[in-house]
C-alpha positions in Angstrom: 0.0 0.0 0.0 2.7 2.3 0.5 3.9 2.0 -2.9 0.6 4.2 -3.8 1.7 7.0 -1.9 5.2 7.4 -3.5 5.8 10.2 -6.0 7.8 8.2 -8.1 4.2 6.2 -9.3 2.8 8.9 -10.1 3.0 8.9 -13.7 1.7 5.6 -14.0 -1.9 4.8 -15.3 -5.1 3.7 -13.3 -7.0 2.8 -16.1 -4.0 1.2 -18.0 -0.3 1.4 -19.1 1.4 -0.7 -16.5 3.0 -4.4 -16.0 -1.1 -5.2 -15.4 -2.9 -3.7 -18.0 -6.1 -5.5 -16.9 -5.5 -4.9 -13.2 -7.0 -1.4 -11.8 -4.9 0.5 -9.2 -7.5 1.6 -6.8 -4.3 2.9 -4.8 -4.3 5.2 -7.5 -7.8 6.1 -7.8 -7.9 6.7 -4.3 -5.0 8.9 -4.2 -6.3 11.2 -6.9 -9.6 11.3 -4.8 -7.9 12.4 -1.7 -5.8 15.0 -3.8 -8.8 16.3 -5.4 -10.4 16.7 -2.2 -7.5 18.4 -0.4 -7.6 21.0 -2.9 -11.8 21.6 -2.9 -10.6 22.2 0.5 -7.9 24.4 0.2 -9.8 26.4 -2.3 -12.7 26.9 -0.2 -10.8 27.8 2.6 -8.7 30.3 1.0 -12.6 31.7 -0.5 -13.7 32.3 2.8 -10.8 33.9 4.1 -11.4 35.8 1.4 -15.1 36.8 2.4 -14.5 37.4 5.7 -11.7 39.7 5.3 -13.9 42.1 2.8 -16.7 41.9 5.2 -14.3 43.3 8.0 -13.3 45.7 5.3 -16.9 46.7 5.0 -17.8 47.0 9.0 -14.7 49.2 9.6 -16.3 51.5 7.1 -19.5 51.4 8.2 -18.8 52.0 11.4 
């Protein structure tokens, strides 16, 4: 399992392309998941920082 997690496999194929073409590398599958998800994440975080600092912007004007 660890093999999944090692940037050297990157560049290998889930669907296809490797020693097993018929095999299906769920490692890889579930790594691009988790990667996928981790950057919904970050992006969403990084949008709401952004929203909260323009609504500070806004009640230091308005007050």
């Amino acid at each position: 399992m660890a093999k999944w997690f090692e940037r050297k496999q990157s560049n290998r194929y889930a669907l296809g392309g490797t020693n097993s073409d018929h095999e299906l590398d769920y490692g890889e599958f579930f790594t691009a998941y988790i990667r996928s998800k981790q950057n919904d994440m970050s992006r969403q975080r990084h949008q709401a920082q952004k929203v909260s600092n323009q609504l500070k912007k806004e009640r230091q004007r308005n007050s």
